[in-house]
MDTraj code that builds the backbone (N, CA, C; nanometers):
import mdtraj as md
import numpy as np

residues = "UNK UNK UNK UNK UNK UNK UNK UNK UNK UNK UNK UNK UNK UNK UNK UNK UNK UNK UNK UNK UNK UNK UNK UNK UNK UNK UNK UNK UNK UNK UNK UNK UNK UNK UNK UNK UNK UNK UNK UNK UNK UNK UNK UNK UNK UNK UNK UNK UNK UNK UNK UNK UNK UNK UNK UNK UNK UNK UNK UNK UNK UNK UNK UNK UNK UNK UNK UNK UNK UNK UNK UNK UNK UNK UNK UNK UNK UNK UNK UNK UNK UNK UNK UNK UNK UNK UNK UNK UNK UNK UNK UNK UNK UNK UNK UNK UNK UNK UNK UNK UNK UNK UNK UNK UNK UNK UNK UNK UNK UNK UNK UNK UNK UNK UNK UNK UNK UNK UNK UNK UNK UNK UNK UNK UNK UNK UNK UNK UNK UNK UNK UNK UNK UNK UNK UNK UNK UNK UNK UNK UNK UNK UNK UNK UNK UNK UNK UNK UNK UNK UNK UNK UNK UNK UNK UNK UNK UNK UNK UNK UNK UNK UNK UNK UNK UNK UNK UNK UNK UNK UNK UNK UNK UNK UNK".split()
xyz = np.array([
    [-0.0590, -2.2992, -1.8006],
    [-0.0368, -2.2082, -1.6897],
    [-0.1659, -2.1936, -1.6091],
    [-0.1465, -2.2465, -1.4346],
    [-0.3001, -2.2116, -1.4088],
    [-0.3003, -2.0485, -1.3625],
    [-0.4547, -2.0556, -1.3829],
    [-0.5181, -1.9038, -1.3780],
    [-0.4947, -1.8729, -1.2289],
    [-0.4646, -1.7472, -1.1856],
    [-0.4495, -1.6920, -1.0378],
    [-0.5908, -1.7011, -0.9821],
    [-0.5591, -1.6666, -0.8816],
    [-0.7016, -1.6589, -0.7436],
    [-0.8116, -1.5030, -0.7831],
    [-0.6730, -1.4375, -0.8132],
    [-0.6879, -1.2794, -0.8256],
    [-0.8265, -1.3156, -0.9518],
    [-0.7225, -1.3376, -1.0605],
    [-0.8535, -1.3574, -1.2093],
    [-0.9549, -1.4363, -1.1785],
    [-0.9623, -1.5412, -1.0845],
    [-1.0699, -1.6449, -1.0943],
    [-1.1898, -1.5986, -1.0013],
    [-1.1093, -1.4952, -0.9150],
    [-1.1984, -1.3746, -0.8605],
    [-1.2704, -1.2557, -0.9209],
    [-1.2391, -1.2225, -1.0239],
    [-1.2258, -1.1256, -1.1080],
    [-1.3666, -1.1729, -1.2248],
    [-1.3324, -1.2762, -1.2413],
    [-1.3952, -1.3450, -1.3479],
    [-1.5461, -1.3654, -1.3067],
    [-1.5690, -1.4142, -1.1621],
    [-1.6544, -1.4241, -1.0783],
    [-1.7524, -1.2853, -1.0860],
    [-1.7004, -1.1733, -1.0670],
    [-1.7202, -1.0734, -1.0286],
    [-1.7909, -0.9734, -1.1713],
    [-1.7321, -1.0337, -1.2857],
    [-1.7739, -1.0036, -1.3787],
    [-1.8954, -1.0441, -1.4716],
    [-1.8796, -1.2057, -1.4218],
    [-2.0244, -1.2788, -1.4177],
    [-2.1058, -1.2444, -1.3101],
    [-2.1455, -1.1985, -1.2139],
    [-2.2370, -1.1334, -1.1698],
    [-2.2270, -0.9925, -1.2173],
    [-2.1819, -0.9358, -1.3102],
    [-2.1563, -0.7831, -1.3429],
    [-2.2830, -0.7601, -1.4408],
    [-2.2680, -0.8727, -1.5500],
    [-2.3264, -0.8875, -1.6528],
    [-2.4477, -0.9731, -1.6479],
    [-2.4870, -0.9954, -1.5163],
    [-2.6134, -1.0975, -1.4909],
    [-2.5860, -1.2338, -1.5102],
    [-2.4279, -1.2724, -1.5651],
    [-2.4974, -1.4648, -1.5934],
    [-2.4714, -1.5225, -1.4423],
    [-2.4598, -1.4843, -1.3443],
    [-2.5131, -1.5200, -1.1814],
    [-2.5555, -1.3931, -1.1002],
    [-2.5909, -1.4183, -1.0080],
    [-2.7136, -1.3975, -0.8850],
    [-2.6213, -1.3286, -0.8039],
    [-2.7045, -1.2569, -0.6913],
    [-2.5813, -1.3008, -0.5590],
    [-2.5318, -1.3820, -0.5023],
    [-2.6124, -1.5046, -0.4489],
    [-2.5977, -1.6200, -0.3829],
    [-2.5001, -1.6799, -0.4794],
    [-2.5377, -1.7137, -0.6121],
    [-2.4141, -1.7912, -0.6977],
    [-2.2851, -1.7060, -0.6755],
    [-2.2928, -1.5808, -0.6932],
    [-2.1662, -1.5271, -0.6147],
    [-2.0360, -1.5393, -0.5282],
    [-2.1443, -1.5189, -0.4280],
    [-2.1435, -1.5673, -0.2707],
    [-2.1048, -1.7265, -0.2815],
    [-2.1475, -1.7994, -0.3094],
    [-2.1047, -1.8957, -0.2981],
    [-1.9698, -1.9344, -0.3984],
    [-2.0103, -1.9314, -0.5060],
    [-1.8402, -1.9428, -0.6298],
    [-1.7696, -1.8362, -0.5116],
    [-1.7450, -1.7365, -0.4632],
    [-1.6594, -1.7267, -0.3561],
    [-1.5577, -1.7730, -0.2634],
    [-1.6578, -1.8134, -0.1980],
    [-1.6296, -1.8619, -0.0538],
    [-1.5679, -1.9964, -0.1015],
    [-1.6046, -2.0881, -0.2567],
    [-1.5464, -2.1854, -0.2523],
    [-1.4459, -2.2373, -0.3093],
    [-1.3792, -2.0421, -0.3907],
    [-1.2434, -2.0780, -0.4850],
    [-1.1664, -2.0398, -0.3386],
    [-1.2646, -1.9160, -0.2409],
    [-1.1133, -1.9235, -0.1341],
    [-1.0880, -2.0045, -0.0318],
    [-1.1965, -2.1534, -0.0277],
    [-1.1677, -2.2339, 0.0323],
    [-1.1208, -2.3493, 0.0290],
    [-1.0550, -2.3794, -0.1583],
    [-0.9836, -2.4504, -0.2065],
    [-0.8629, -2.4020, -0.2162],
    [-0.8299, -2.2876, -0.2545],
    [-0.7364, -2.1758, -0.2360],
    [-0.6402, -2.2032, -0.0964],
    [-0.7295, -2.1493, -0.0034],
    [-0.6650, -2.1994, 0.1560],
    [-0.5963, -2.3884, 0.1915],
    [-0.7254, -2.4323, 0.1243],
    [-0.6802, -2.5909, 0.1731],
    [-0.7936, -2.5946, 0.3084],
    [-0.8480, -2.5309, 0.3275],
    [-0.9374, -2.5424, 0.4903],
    [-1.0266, -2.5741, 0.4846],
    [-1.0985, -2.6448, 0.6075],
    [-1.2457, -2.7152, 0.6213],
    [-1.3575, -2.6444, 0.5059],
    [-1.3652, -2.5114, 0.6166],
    [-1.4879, -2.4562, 0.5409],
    [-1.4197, -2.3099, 0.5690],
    [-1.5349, -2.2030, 0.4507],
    [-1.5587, -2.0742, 0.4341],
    [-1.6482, -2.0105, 0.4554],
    [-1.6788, -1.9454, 0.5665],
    [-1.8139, -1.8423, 0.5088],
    [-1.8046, -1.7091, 0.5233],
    [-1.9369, -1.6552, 0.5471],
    [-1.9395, -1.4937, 0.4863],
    [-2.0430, -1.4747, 0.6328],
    [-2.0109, -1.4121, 0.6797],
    [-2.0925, -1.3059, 0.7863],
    [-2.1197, -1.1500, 0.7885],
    [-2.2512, -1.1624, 0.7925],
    [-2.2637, -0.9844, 0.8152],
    [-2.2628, -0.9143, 0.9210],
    [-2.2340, -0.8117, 0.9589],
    [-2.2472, -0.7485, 1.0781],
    [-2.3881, -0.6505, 1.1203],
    [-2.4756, -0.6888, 1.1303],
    [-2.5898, -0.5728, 1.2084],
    [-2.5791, -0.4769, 1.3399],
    [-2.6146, -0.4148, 1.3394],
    [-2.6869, -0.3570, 1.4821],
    [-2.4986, -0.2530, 1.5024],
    [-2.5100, -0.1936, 1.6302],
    [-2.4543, -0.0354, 1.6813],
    [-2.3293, -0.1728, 1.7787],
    [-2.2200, -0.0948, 1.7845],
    [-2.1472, -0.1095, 1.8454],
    [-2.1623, -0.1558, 2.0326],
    [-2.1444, -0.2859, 2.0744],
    [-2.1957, -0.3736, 2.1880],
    [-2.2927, -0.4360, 2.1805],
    [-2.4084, -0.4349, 2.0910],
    [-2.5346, -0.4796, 2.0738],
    [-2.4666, -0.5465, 1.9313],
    [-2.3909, -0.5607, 1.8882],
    [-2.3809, -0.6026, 1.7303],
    [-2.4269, -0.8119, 1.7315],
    [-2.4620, -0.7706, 1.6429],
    [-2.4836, -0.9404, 1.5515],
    [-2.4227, -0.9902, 1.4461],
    [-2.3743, -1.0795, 1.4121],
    [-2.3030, -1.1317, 1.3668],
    [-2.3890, -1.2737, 1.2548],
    [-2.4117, -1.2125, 1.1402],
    [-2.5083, -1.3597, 1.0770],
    [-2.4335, -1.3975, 0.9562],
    [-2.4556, -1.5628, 0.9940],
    [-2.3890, -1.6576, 0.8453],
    [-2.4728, -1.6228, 0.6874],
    [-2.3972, -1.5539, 0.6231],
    [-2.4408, -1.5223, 0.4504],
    [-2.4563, -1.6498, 0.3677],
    [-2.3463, -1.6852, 0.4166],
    [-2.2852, -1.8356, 0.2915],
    [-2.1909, -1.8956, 0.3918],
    [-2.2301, -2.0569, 0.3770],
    [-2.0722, -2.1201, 0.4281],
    [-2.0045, -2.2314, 0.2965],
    [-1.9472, -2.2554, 0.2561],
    [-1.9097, -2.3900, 0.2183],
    [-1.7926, -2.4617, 0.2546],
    [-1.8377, -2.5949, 0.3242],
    [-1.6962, -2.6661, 0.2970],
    [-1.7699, -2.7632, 0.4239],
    [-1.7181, -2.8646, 0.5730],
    [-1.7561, -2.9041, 0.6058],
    [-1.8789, -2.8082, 0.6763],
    [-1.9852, -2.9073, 0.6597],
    [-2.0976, -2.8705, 0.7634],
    [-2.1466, -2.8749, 0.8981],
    [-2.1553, -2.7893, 0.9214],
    [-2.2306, -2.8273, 1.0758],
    [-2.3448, -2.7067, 1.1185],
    [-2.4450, -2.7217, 1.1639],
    [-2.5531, -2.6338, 1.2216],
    [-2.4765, -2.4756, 1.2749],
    [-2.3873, -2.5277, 1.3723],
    [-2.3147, -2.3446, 1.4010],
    [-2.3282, -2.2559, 1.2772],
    [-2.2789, -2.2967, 1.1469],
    [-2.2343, -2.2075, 1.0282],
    [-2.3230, -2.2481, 0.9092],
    [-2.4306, -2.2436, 0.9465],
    [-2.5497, -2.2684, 0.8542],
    [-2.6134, -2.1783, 0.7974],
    [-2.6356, -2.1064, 0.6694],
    [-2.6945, -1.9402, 0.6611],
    [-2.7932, -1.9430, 0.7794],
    [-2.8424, -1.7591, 0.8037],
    [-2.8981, -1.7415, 0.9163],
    [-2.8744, -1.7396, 1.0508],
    [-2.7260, -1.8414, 1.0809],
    [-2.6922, -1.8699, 1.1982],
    [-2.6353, -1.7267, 1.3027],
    [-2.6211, -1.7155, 1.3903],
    [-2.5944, -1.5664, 1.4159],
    [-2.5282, -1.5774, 1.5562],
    [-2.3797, -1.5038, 1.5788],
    [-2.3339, -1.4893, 1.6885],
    [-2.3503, -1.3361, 1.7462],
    [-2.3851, -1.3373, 1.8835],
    [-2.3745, -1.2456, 1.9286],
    [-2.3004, -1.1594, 1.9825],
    [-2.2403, -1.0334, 1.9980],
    [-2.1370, -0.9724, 2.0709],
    [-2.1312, -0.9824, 2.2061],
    [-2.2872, -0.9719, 2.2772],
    [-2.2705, -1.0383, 2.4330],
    [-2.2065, -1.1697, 2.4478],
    [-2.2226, -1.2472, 2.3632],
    [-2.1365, -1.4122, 2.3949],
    [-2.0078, -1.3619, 2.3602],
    [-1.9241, -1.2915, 2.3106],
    [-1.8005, -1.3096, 2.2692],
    [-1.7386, -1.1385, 2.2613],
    [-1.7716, -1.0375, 2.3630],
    [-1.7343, -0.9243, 2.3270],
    [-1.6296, -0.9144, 2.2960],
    [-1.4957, -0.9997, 2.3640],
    [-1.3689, -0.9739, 2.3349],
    [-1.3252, -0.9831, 2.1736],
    [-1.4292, -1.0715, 2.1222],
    [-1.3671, -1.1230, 1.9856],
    [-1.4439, -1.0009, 1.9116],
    [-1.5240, -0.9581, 1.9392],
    [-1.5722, -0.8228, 1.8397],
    [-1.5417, -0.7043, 1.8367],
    [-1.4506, -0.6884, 1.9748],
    [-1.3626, -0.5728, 1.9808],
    [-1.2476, -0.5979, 1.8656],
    [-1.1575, -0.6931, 1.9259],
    [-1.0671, -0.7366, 1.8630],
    [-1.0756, -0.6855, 1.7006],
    [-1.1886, -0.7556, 1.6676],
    [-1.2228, -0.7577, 1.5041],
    [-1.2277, -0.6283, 1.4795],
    [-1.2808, -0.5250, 1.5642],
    [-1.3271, -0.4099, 1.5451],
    [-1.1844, -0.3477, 1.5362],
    [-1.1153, -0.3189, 1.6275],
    [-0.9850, -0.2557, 1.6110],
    [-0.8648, -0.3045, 1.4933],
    [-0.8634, -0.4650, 1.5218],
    [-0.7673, -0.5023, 1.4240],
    [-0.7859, -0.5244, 1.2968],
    [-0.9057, -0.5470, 1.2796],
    [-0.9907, -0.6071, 1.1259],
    [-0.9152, -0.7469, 1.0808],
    [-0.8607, -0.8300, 1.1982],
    [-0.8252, -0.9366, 1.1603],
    [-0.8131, -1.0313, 1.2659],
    [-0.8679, -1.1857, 1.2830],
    [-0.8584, -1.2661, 1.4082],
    [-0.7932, -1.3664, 1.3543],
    [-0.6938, -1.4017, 1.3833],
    [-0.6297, -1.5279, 1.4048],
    [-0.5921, -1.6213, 1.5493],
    [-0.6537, -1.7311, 1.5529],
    [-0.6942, -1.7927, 1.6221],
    [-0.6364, -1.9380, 1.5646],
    [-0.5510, -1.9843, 1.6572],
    [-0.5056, -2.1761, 1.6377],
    [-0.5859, -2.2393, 1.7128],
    [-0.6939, -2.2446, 1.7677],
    [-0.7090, -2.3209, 1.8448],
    [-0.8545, -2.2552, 1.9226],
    [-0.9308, -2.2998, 1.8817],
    [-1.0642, -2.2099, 1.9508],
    [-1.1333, -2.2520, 2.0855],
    [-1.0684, -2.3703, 2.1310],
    [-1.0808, -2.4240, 2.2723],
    [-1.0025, -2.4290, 2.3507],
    [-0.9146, -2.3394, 2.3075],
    [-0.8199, -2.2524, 2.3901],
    [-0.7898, -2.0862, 2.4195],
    [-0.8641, -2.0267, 2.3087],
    [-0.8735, -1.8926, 2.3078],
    [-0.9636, -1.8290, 2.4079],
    [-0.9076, -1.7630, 2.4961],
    [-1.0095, -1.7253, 2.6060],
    [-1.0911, -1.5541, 2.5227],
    [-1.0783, -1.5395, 2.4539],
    [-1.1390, -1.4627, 2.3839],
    [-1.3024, -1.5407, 2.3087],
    [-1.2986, -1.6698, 2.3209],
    [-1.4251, -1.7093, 2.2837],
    [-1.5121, -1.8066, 2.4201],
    [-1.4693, -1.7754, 2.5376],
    [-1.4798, -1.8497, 2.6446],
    [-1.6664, -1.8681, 2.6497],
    [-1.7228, -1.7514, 2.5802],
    [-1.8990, -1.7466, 2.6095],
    [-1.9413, -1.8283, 2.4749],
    [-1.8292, -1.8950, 2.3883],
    [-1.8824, -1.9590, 2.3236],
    [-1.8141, -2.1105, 2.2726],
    [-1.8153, -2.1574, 2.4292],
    [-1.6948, -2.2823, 2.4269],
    [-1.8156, -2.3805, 2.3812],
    [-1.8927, -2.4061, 2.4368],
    [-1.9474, -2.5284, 2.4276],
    [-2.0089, -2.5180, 2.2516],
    [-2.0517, -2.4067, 2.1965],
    [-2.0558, -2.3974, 2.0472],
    [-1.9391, -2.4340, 2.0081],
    [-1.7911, -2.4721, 1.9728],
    [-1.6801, -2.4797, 1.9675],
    [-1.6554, -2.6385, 1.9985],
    [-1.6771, -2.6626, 2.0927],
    [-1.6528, -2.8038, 2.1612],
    [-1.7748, -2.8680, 2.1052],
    [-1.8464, -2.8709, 1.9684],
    [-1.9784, -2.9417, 1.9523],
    [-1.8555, -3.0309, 1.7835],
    [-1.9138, -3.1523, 1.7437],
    [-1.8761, -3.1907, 1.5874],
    [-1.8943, -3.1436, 1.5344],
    [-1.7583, -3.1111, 1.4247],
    [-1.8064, -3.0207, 1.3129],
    [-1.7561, -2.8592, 1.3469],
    [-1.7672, -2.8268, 1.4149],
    [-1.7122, -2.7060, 1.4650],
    [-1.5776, -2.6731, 1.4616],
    [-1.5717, -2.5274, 1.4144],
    [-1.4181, -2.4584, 1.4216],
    [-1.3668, -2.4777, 1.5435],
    [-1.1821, -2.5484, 1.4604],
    [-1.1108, -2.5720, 1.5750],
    [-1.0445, -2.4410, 1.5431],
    [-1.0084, -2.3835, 1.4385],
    [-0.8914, -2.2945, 1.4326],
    [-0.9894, -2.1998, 1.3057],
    [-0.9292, -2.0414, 1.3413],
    [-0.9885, -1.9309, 1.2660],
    [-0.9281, -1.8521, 1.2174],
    [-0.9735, -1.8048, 1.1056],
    [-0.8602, -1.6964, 1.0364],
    [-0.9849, -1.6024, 0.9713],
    [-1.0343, -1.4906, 1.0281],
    [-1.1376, -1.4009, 1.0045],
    [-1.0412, -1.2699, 0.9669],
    [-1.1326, -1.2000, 0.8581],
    [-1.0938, -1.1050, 0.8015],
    [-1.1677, -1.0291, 0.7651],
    [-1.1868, -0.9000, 0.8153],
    [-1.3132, -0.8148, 0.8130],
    [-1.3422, -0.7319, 0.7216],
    [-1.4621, -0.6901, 0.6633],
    [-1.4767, -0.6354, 0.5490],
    [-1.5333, -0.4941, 0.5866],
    [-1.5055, -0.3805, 0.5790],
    [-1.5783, -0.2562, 0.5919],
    [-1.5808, -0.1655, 0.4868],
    [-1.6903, -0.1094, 0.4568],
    [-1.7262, 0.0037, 0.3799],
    [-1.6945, 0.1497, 0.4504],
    [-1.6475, 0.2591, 0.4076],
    [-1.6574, 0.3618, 0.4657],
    [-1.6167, 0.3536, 0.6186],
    [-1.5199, 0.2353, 0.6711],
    [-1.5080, 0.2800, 0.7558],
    [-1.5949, 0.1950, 0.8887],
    [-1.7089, 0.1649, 0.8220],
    [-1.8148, 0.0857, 0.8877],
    [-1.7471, -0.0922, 0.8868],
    [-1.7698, -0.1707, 0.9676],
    [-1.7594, -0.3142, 0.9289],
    [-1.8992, -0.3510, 0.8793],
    [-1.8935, -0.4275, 0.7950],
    [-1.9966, -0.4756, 0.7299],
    [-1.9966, -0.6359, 0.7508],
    [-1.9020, -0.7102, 0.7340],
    [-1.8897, -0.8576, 0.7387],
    [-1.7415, -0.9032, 0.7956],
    [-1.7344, -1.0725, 0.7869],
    [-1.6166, -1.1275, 0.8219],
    [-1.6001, -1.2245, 0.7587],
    [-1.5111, -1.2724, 0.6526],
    [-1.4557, -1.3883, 0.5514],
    [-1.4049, -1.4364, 0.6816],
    [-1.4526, -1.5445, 0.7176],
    [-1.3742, -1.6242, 0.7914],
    [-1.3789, -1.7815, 0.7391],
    [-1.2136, -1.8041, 0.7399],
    [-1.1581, -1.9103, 0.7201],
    [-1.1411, -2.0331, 0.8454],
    [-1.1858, -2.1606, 0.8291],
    [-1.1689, -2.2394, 0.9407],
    [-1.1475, -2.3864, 0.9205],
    [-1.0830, -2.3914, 1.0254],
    [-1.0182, -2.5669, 0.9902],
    [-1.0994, -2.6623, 1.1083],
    [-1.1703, -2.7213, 1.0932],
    [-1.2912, -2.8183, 1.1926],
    [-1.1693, -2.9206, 1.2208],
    [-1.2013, -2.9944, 1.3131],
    [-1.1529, -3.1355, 1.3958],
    [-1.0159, -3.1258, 1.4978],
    [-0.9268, -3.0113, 1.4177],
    [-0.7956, -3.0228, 1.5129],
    [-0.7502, -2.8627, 1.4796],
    [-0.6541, -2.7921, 1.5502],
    [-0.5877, -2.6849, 1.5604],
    [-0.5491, -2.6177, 1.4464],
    [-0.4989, -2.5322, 1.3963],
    [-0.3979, -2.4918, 1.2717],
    [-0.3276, -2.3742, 1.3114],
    [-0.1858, -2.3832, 1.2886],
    [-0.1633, -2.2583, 1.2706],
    [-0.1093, -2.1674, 1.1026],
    [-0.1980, -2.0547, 1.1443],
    [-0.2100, -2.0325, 1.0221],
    [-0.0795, -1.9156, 1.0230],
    [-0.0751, -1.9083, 0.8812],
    [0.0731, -1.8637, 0.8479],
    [0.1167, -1.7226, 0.8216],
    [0.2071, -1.6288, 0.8267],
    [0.2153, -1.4506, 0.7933],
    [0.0866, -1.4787, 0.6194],
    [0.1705, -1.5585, 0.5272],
    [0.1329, -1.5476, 0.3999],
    [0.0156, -1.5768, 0.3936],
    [-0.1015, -1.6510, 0.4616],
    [-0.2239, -1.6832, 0.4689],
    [-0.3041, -1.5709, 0.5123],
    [-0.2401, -1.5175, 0.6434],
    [-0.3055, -1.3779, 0.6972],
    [-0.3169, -1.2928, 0.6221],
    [-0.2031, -1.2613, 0.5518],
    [-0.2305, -1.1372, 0.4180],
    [-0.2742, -1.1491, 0.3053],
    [-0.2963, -1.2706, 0.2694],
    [-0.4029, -1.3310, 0.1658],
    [-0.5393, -1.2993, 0.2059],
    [-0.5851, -1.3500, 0.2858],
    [-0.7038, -1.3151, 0.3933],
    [-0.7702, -1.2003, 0.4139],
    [-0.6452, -1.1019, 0.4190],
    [-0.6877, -0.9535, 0.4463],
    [-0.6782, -0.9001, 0.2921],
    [-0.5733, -0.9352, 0.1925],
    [-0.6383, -0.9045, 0.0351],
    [-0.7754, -0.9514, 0.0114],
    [-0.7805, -1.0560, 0.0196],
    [-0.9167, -1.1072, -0.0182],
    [-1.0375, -1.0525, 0.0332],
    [-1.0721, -1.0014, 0.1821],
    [-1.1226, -0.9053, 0.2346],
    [-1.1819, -0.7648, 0.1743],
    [-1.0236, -0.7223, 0.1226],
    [-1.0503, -0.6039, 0.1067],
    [-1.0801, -0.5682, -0.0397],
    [-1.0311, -0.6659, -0.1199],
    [-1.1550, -0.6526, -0.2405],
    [-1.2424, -0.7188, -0.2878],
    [-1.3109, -0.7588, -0.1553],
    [-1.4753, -0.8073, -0.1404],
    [-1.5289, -0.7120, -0.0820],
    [-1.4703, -0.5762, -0.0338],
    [-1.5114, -0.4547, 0.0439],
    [-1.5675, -0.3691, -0.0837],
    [-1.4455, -0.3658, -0.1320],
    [-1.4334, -0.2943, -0.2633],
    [-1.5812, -0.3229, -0.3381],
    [-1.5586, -0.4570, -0.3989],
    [-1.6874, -0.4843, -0.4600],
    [-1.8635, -0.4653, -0.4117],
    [-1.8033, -0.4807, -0.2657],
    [-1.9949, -0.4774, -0.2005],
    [-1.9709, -0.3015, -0.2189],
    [-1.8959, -0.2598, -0.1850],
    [-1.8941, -0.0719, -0.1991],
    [-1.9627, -0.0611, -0.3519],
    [-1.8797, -0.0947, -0.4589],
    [-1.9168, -0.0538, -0.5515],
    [-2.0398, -0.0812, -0.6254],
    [-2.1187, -0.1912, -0.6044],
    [-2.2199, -0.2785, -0.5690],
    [-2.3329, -0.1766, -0.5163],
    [-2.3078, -0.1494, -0.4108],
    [-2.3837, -0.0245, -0.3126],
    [-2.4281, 0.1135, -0.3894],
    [-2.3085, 0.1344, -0.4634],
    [-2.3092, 0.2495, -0.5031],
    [-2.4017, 0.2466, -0.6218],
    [-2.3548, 0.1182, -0.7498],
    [-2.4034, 0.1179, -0.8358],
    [-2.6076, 0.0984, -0.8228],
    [-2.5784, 0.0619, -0.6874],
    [-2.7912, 0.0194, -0.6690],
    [-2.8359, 0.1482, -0.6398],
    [-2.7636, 0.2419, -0.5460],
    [-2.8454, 0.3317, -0.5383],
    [-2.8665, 0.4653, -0.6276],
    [-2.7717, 0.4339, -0.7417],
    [-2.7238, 0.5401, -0.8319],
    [-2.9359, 0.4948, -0.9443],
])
top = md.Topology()
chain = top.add_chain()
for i, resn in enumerate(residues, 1):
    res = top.add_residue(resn, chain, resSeq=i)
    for name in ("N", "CA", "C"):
        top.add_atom(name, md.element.get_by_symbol(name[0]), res)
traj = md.Trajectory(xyz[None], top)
């Protein structure tokens, strides 16, 4: 019988509980059971900095195909793409078939239109208290996807107890 996503998440979570991994080993065993999980190019992890219109947007972890856009460190801005950070902000979820067609990323076509780059997105936002903190975003490089009801709500589970965990995480450091 294979093991669920849920336990192999779980399991993850417990090995960094008990020290036999890091964050980064984390972070990465992550991003790369839910990007075998999905079937999609690549996975990564973004954080959110800075006040509402001024926000930043930086790559934590990616795995799966590479390219410079989604490289740790890499960082989008809310002036290039306000529509898409509203969006995120209100809905806590972007789905996107087609990212050279979404006029919601129009200040960041030619990032998009480069090799290697997300054709299609499935972001899912992580907040503490209320706050956004990050975005699991899922992406398929070279051609379109549309992604599915059952993928979206996978997406947004998966989200929300990676919220859970950085919360409790938070709590447990400053205790």
């Amino acid at each position: 019988m294979a093991v669920s996503i849920q336990h192999q998440m779980r399991q993850i979570g417990a090995a960094f509980a008990d020290g036999t991994i890091d964050h980064a080993a984390t972070r990465q065993r992550l991003v790369a059971l839910i990007r075998e999980h999905f079937q999609c190019s690549r996975v990564s992890y973004w954080e959110f900095h800075g006040e509402p219109g001024e926000r930043i947007m930086e790559c934590i972890v990616s795995c799966g195909a590479d390219a410079n856009s989604h490289a740790p460190g890499s960082r989008v801005l809310e002036t290039d793409a306000p529509a898409y950070f509203e969006s995120m902000a209100k809905a806590r979820m972007y789905v996107c078939e087609d990212t050279l067609a979404d006029p919601n990323f129009e200040g960041l076509r030619e990032r998009y239109s480069q090799p290697g780059a997300s054709r299609a997105m499935l972001d899912a936002c992580l907040s503490a208290n209320g706050k956004l903190i990050g975005v699991l975003c899922l992406e398929q490089v070279g051609e379109p996807r549309k992604w599915t009801r059952p993928e979206v709500m996978t997406a947004m589970r998966f989200a929300t107890a990676i919220s859970m965990f950085i919360a409790r995480l938070n709590t447990l450091v400053t205790v």
